[in-house]
Phi, psi and omega in degrees: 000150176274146177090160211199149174263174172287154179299145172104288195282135205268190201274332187278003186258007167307145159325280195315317188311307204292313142341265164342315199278324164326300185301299219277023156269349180271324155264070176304309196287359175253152162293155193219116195268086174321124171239120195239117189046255201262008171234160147266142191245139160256168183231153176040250182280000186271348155281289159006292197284302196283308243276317211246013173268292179324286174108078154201165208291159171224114186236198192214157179268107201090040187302141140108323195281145172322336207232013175325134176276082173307125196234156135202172171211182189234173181280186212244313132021293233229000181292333190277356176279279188012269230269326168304314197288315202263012157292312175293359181278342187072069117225148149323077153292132173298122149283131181229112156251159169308096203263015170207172175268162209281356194271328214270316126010294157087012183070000175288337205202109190302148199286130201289121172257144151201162190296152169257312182168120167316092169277134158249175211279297205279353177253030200224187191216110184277164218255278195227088171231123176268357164310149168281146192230093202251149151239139186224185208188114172271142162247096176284128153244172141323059181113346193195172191214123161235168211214137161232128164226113188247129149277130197258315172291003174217006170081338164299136196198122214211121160225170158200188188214166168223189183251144186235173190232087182099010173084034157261184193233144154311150196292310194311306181274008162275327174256012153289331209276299170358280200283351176269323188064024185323193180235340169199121214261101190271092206236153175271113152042276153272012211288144180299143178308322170304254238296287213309324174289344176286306138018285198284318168306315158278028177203046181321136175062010191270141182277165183217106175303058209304122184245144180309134154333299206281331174311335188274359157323105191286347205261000158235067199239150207289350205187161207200084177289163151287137182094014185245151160238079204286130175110358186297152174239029200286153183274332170288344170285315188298322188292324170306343184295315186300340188284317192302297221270340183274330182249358151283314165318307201252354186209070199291331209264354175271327167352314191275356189271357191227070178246045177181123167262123177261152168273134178241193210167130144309296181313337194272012165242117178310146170250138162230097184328170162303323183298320199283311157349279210306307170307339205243350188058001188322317200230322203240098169294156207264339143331290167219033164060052163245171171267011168303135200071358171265163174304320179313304174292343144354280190268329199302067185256053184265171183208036145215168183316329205294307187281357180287286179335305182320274183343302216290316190304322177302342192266356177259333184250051175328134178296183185223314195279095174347300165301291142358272155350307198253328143354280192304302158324295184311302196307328195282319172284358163299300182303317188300327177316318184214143187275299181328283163327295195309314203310291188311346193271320215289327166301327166289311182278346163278031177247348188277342187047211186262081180300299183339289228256336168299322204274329182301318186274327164320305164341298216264142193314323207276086113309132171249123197335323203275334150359273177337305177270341146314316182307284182320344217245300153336287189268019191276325222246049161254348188275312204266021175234312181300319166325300186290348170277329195340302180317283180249025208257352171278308183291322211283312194286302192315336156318319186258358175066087170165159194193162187272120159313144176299118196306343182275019191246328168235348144346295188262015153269319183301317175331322207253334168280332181273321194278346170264343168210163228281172165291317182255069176284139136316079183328148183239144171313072214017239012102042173268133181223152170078208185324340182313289194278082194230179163079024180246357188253189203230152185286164206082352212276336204197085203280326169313314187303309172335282204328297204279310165331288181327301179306300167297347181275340164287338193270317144359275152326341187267292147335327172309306183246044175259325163337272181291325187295325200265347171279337175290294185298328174274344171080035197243093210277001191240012204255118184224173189261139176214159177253118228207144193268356179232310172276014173064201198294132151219146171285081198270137170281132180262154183307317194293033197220349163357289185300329180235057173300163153294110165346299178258042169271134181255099179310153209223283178244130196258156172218185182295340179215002167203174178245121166296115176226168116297148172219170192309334181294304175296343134279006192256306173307315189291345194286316204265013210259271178299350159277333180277345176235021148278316183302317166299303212281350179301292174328286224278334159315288196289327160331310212282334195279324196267327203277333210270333198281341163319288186331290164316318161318311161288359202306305182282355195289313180291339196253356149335280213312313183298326188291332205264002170287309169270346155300312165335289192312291212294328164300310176299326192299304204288327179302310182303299209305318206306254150356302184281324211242351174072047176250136184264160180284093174276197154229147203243133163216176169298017181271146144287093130245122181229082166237132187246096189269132209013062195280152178198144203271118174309326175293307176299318195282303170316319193269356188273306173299345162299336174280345182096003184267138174266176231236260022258117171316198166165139162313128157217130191222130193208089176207189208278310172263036197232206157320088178251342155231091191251144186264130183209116178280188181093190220288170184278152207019067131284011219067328216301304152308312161310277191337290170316329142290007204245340163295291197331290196305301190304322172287306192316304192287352191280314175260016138328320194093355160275164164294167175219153169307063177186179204277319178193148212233086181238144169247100166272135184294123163284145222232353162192167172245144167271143149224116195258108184204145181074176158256115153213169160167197232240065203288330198289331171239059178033073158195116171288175166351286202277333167305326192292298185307343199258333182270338163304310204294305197289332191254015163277315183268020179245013185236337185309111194225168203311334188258018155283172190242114163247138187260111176251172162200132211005079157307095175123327173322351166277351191235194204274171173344261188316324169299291182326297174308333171275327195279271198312353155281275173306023141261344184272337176262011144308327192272333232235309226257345196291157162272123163094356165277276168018035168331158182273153200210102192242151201232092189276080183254178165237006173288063219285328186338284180343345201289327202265010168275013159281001169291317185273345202217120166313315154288000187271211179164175211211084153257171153207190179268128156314150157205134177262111190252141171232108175051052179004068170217145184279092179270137136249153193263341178073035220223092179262144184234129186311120197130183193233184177202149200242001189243163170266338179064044178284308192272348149313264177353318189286307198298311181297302223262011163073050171282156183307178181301303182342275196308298192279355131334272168010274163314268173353319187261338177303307191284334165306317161335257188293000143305327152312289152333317192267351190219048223290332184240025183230156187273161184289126180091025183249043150277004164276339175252353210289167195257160156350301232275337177262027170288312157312328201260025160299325183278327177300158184244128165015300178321306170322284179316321177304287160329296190296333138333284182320269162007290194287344185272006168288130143286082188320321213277324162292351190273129179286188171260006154265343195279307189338298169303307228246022174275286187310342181279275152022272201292357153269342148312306174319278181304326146324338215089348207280328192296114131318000000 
């Protein structure tokens, strides 16, 4: 370990502890990352806690004495893999650097430290995530609850607000909370305990940070981006103040990273609940939650972070609005037009990589030369993105309130990062100070600094060949030259070799198997050695420090140039998918109406084709005084599911501003997708399967409103027949019957009954899938056709999926069994016509009615207890069989 405590003095009673203890009382709640020379150390409970998060040894400091410290640590090198990892765990790290060099100290005195800067789960810049990595901040009003969310690595930064009842949050701003998905959640203090459980419930595992009251004050917040309103009492302004007051406590030099608060409206957006993602697969496949198989990897053919980001937003915030829309559309069939063009833009813009997120780490004091020159890599490849645009780059941009800066705006900053620094710097070491930090600004850029190179490179030199001259003259053939980062140069002796030191060698250092010397010559070289390149790297600090104050200078120009990159980008993706795949321009207006002619599900159409499987098209037609619900019975792998994302997915990408997979497309916009899919459920919070399924189904029917798309797909299948069949009835004439309600709707049942409420209701309708049996084998056709069908095909399926012989023999004569039973008097297939009115009453026997007839004509107040007695036997006889 390094350091040693004073005699006497238990471990915890050192100058460094007493630092140290110092340091981490200002950050109780962070891990507090120490820095001793090339590592960082934690100590006591902060060891405790990291070592077995990390996967590194916890050994202790002073091992073996009673009052020993537990430690570990990490290189200094290799710290920033660290430090992401335990932020992504949702914790706080501390930065503690050497804020002086360690020469200047002298071994007199400990080297002075402070925190530099705080990572929180919501405060970092991940080396390669194209996802947003936001902190948000809940507010409570009058009346109303707002949300603030900054990404601190791209400088996007959004509130908005809703109305609220009682210090609650709206179903609405609970599922904006959703869709933002921050990494760490800022709540006041004082916050009521319901919203901290509300919280929590929508966002499981996200930290939630507690903050002063007074921060959420707009009229004292560090810092009054545009579009913020200081002294506003608005709940979406307070929250942004908490975002202010939280990245100035933990990162004041990222401030300048928030230089626009945008205002938002819900509504000016589709909302797409967390259920409906997940059921739609949009970002997460429901397999191992990766993005293999989602629409995003789909659509995602961008080819720098910006426009993957761009992209991802458009698939969580669908327009609403038409003119937008159709905005949008244009720009992507502009690009859709020439394979050529588009190729050169797509060649151009990968060159630009993640300006955003480069520009971010530029900003902040620890930026490192090699920042720069990625930074420097980015905007060499804006000319040649504007080029390839020239042409089109006023339609494709003026739509989105954005444009490429004028390349002579950034011209001479690129100019001025290639003539200041080398092609390749190194990396460098977190927090590194003195010799270290050299060799990145490029010769010539600065002849003093040339000079002062020159000068240590002679001395170097010199030093190189002190070696063999003092092993020739002393004849000590073992004798080598070393270097010590606080005592400098010394000429070391192994002992048995002592005696034939030189006169005028000046002991330096004593060690365990040799002696450290100097000599007058060999301090007059190191003086000039170690002065010329603490003076170089002092040079090359300040450069580094002048070119990043450019940088800032520059700001808006750079962060113009990232918004028209990632739109450029994010339009050509959608144009190539557009292109490559024969997907067409649909069209949107302000109608409830939804037809769609031979639409195919973008994702299932890909992957059947890598199998050489064509795709079978479908129809979907929806509209208001027409068809507002259609229903589709029929067998279990017929289709039924797919199809139903496969609408779903096609409006979502239609108001998106994409093309979509099919011969034609018309849409009235939809203002939210509703989707009730699958089996799951919450067992850590005790709701099963069919609970889970009943509270989707209940915020469907209390949020739905006519101009939604809601998707079910077997409703009530978690509970017994009848139980289902009755829930899955009274919710399809609740959609149909409501006034002001009536969403467009597809109804996925295994319920064929349901078939028969298109006989009474007019908005309803009767579709299913072919199916076929051949040489008693089950084809589907994938095929949808108007009507209803009364069988499921389950134990085909069972059959297909290599259930025993046994078994499905079994099944078979069991369902014959009970079909018999239950229809006793009907030819096979006529329970597909049977009427409304015998739906509940199938199962009664003739008999039944009678009695209960009988039943109802007793005068109970006239009946004696014998007519009584001898009525109930009769009528048990009756039912028996028995009445004669």
């Amino acid at each position: 370990m390094k350091g040693k405590p004073a005699r006497g003095k238990g471990a915890r009673e050192t100058p460094l502890m007493r630092q140290y203890a110092g340091i981490k009382a200002q950050h109780p709640d962070a891990l507090l990352f120490f820095r001793m020379g090339d590592f960082y150390e934690l100590f006591g409970e902060d060891a405790e806690r990291a070592a077995p998060l990390l996967d590194i040894t916890l050994t202790s400091r002073d091992k073996g004495k009673p009052d020993a410290v537990p430690m570990c640590g990490v290189p200094v090198h290799s710290a920033e893999g660290y430090v992401r990892k335990l932020a992504a765990l949702g914790h706080k790290v501390a930065i503690c650097e050497q804020v002086e060099d360690a020469r200047q100290a002298a071994g007199k005195r400990l080297v002075r430290r402070a925190v530099v800067e705080v990572v929180t789960p919501g405060l970092q810049i991940p080396e390669a995530d194209a996802r947003e990595v936001a902190v948000l901040a809940v507010a409570l009003g009058e009346g109303e609850a707002g949300i603030a969310a900054l990404d601190a690595s791209t400088g996007s930064f959004r509130a908005t607000r809703d109305a609220s009842t009682d210090g609650e949050l709206s179903r609405r701003l609970l599922d904006e909370l959703e869709r933002v998905a921050p990494r760490e959640v800022l709540l006041a203090r004082d916050a009521p305990e319901a919203l901290v459980r509300a919280v929590s419930a929508r966002l499981p595992g996200v930290p939630i940070a507690r903050v002063a009251p007074e921060s959420y004050a707009t009229e004292s917040a560090p810092a009054a981006p545009h579009g913020f309103e200081a002294g506003s009492s608005r709940a979406d302004q307070r929250a942004a103040a908490a975002v202010l007051g939280y990245l100035a406590a933990h990162q004041p030099a990222a401030l300048d990273q928030a230089p626009r608060l945008r205002s938002y409206a819900l509504g000016e957006s589709m909302i797409v609940d967390a259920a409906t993602r997940r059921h739609l697969e949009l970002f997460e496949n429901s397999e191992d939650r990766s993005r293999r198989g989602t629409l995003i990897e789909r659509i995602d053919l961008t080819v720098t972070p910006l426009g993957a980001r761009r992209l991802a937003h458009w698939l969580g915030y669908p327009l609403c609005d038409v003119a937008a829309i159709e905005a949008r559309q244009a720009r992507v069939a502009l690009l859709a037009e020439s394979d050529r063009a588009r190729g050169r833009l797509r060649e151009a813009l990968a060159g630009v990589r993640d300006l955003e997120r480069r520009f971010a780490r530029c900003q902040r004091p620890g930026a490192e030369p090699r920042d720069l020159a990625a930074l420097r890599s980015s905007l060499a490849a804006l000319p040649a993105v504007a080029e390839a645009s020239e042409q089109r780059e006023e339609a494709l941009l003026a739509g989105a309130g954005v444009a490429l800066p004028c390349p002579d705006r950034l011209e001479a900053l690129t100019q001025l990062l290639h003539d200041a620094l080398v092609d390749d710097p190194r990396p460098l070491p977190r927090g590194s100070r003195g010799a270290n930090e050299t060799g990145y600004v490029r010769p010539g850029f600065r002849p003093e600094l040339d000079a002062l190179r020159d000068s240590a490179r002679k001395g170097r030199e010199w030093v190189a060949g002190l070696e063999q001259r003092e092993r020739e003259r002393t004849g000590i053939a073992s004798l080598k030259v070393r270097f010590h980062p606080v005592l400098g140069y010394g000429l070391e002796v192994t002992k048995p070799n002592l005696d034939r030191v030189p006169a005028d060698y000046e002991r330096r250092q004593t060690l365990a198997n040799a002696e450290r010397f100097t000599t007058p010559e060999l301090r007059e070289r190191e003086a000039t050695i170690l002065s010329a390149s603490e003076r170089a790297a002092a040079l090359e600090r300040e450069t580094l420090d002048a070119l990043r104050q450019e940088l800032l200078a520059q700001a808006e120009p750079l962060r113009a140039a990232a918004e028209a990159v990632a739109e450029l980008d994010a339009l050509q993706a959608l144009a190539e998918v557009a292109r490559r795949d024969g997907w067409v321009r649909p069209r949107l207006d302000d109608s409830e109406s939804l037809e769609i002619h031979a639409g195919r599900h973008p994702v299932v159409e890909q992957m059947l084709g890598e199998r050489g499987t064509p795709f079978v098209p479908n129809d979907a037609r929806l509209a208001r005084d027409a068809t507002r619900i259609l229903l589709l019975t029929g067998p279990n792998m017929s289709g039924k599911s797919t199809y139903l994302r496969q609408v779903a997915l096609l409006v979502l990408l239609a108001q998106m501003g994409s093309f979509v997979p099919a011969e034609r497309a018309e849409i009235g916009v939809v203002d939210r997708i509703f989707t009730r899919v699958g089996a799951s459920d919450r067992l850590a919070q005790g709701e099963s399967t069919f609970l889970v399924e009943m509270r989707e189904t209940a915020e469907i029917l209390a949020q739905a409103s006519h101009k939604s798309l809601v998707i079910l797909d077997e409703i009530g299948r978690g509970t017994s027949t009848f139980d289902g069949l009755s829930i899955a009835w009274a919710v399809a004439e609740y959609l149909h019957d409501t006034p002001g309600l009536r969403p467009r709707t597809l109804f996925a049942t295994h319920y064929h009954e349901l078939a028969d409420l298109a006989r009474s209701r007019d908005g309803i309708a009767n579709g299913h899938f072919e199916v076929r049996e051949w040489q008693g084998e089950v084809l589907f056709l994938r095929r949808l056709l108007p009507g209803e069908v009364s069988r499921s095909y389950g134990i085909e399926v069972a059959e297909l999926a290599g259930l025993p012989e046994t078994v499905i023999a079994r099944a078979r004569a069991v369902l014959a069994e009970l079909e018999a039973e239950r229809h006793p008097h009907e030819e096979p297939g006529a329970g597909a016509t049977r009427s409304q009115l015998d739906l509940f009453g199938e199962r009664r026997d003739p008999r039944e009615a009678e009695t209960l007839e009988a039943v109802r004509e007793i005068d109970p107040a006239r009946t004696t207890p014998l007519d009584a007695l001898a009525l109930l036997t009769r009528l048990h006889a009756r039912l028996r069989g028995e009445e004669r």
